[in-house]
C-alpha positions, 0 to 999 in steps of 0.5 A, spaced: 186 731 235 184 731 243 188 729 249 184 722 249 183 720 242 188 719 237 185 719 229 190 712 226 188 708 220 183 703 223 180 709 226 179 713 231 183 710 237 184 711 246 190 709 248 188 710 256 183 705 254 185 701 248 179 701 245 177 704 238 170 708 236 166 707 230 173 703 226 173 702 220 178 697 220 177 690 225 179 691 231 181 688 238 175 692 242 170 697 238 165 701 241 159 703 237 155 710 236 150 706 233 148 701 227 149 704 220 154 701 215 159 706 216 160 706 224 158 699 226 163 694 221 164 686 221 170 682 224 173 686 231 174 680 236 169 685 241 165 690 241 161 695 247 154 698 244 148 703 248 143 697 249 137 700 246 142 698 240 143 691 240 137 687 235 140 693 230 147 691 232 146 683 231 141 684 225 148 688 221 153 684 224 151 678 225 149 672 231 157 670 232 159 677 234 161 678 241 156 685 243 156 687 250 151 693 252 151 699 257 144 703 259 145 709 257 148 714 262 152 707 265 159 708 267 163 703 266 171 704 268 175 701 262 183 702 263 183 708 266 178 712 262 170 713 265 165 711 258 158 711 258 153 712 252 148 718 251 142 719 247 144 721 240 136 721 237 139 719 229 136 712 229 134 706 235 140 706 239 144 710 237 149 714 243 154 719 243 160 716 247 162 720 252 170 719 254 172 722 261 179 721 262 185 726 266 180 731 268 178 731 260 171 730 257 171 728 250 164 727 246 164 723 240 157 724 237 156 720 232 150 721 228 146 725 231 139 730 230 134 734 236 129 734 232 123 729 234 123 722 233 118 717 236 123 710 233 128 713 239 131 715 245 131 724 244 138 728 244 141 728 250 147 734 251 153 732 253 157 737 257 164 737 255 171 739 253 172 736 246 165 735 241 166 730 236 160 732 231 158 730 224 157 735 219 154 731 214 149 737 212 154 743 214 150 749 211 145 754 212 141 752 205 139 746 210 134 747 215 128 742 216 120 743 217 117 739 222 117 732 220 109 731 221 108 736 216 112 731 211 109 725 213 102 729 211 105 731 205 107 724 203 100 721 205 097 726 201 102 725 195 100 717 196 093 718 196 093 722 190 096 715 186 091 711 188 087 716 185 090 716 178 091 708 180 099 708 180 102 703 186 107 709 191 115 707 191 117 711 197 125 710 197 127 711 204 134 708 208 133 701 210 135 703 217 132 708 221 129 712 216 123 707 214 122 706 221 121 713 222 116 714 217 112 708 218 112 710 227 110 717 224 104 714 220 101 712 227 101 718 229 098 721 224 092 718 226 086 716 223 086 710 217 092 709 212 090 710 205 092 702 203 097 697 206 104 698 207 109 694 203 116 693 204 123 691 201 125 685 204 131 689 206 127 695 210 122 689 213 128 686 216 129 692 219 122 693 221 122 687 225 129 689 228 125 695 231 118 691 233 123 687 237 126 693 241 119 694 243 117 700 237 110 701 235 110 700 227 104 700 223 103 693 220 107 692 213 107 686 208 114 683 206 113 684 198 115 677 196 109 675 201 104 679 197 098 675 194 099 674 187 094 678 185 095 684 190 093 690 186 100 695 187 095 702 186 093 701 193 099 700 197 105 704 200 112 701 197 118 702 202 125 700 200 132 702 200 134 707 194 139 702 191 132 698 189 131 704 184 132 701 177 131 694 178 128 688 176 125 688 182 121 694 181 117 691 174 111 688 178 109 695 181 107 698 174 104 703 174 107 707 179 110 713 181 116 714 186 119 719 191 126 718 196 125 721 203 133 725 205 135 731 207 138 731 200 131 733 197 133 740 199 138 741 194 134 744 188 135 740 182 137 733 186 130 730 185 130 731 178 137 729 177 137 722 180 129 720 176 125 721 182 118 723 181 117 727 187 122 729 193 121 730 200 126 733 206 126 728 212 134 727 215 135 723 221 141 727 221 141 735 224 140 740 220 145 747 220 141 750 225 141 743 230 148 743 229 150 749 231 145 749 238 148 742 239 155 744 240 152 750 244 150 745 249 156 741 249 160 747 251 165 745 248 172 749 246 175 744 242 171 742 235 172 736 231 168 736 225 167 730 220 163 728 215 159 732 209 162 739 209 167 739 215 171 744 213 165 750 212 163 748 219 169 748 222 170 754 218 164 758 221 165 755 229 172 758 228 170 765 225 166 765 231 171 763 236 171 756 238 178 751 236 175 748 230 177 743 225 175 738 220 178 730 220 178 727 214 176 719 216 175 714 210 169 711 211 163 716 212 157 714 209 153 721 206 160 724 208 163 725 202 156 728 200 157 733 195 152 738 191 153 735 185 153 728 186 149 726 193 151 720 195 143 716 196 144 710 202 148 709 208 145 704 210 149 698 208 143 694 204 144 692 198 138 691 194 135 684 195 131 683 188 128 676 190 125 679 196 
């Protein structure tokens, strides 16, 4: 697979420093990419995470895990391997994990996307021998606009309701993608149309990032709402899963929108009852996978998630030692045009909350 990481049953393994990265099985020592449910999981003894990370890390994995940090760009020899965490820019803390060991560099990306986000630290290439990328929207169909063009368009969608006095349920990804529309509102300028409220599973996030020191705009718990809160004023945000339930009975009327990568796919909105789509991913589009490796460098690709074996097809056709890794737990991984997937985040929906 590369010559410092091996692929075993708990995940993906370095026997010269005898630590795995991203388990999805318990282990003795884990170094993390970043917070999200299917990289960072409950009951290894120790883990090893970038430090921009760690109010995420305590609020997914709780306060009795052991969490030690490294700034990013931090070197720290383990066995006999030289680590250090690198900026990924898929949500707040999140890292690629640079191994350096018998004069071979391996990179593990993790999630990761160029496009700018105010929430975390940017992308930052990595030179390197092997290239460990994510896949998770592996095709040409999509590409992404600037992202201050979709939070326009949400704006503009949510002034609308409140025209028409319908209450605006925006499901976003409780961690990461909410806290980058809410920052993304800020920079917009200018007044927001009505409050912002929030499940109490994004709200827990929410306070996870102010923590970090990340501007949001002020947002309400919903179970913290006045009693006769008037809903057609305000912006709801909550996890996907929350589409559905009882929760969502104190809205009416109202209309609803998902903000994912996914809403790229013609026909996904309607089939998943979404009254309207916008395309916003915290994941790298087609074209910022492929200018990614470019600047790795590397020789060696190893693709996981989504559509590993069409881009590892692609690099191959074009040169590069390339293969997709099968690995079985992978979030938006086992995405498929027919039957996206529609949360990552590891939050089950809170219905008292």
């Amino acid at each position: 697979m590369s010559k410092t990481l091996t692929l075993t049953d708990a995940g993906f393994y370095c026997a010269a420093g005898d630590f795995y990265i991203d388990p999805w099985l318990p282990v003795p020592r884990a170094l993390i990419t970043h917070a999200h449910g299917d990289h960072a999981r409950p009951e290894s003894l120790a883990y090893l995470a970038a430090a921009e990370g760690l109010p995420l890390l305590r609020a997914r994995l709780g306060a009795e895990a052991t969490i030690d940090t490294m700034r990013y760009g931090e070197v720290r020899r383990i066995g006999s391997v030289d680590v250090s965490f690198h900026p990924a820019g898929h949500v707040l803390g999140s890292a690629q994990i640079r191994v350096a060991h018998a004069e071979s560099v391996t990179v593990v990306s993790g999630d990761y996307k160029l496009a700018r986000d105010p929430t975390c630290t940017p992308f930052e290439p990595v030179r390197c021998d092997t290239f460990f990328t994510e896949s998770t929207f592996g095709l040409p169909i999509f590409r992404w606009d600037d992202s201050a063009t979709t939070l326009r368009a949400i704006v503009t969608w949510w002034e609308g309701n409140r025209a028409d006095k319908k209450a605006s349920v925006l499901f976003a990804y409780a961690l990461g993608k909410a806290q980058r529309i809410l920052a993304g509102l800020i920079e917009l300028g200018g007044a927001l149309p009505g409050p912002v409220f929030c499940h109490g599973a994004v709200e827990r996030m929410n306070a996870a990032y102010r923590d970090a020191g990340v501007a949001l705009p002020p947002t309400i718990a919903v179970a913290d709402a006045p009693a006769d809160m008037q809903w057609e004023q305000a912006l709801i945000i909550a996890p996907p899963l929350a589409q559905g339930s009882p929760w969502m009975g104190r809205f009416e009327p109202y209309r609803t929108a998902f903000a994912s990568g996914w809403m790229a796919i013609r026909g996904t909105r309607r089939r998943r009852n979404f009254g309207r789509g916008f395309v916003l991913s915290d994941h790298a589009d087609w074209d910022e996978l492929n200018r990614a490796i470019d600047a790795s460098g590397a020789n060696e690709v190893r693709v996981t998630h989504g559509f590993r074996d069409e881009l590892a097809r692609w690099l191959t056709e074009r040169g590069r030692a390339a293969r997709g890794l099968e690995t079985p737990f992978e979030g938006e991984a086992g995405a498929t045009i027919a039957e996206p997937p529609l949360d990552i985040s590891g939050d089950p929906p809170v219905p008292n909350v």
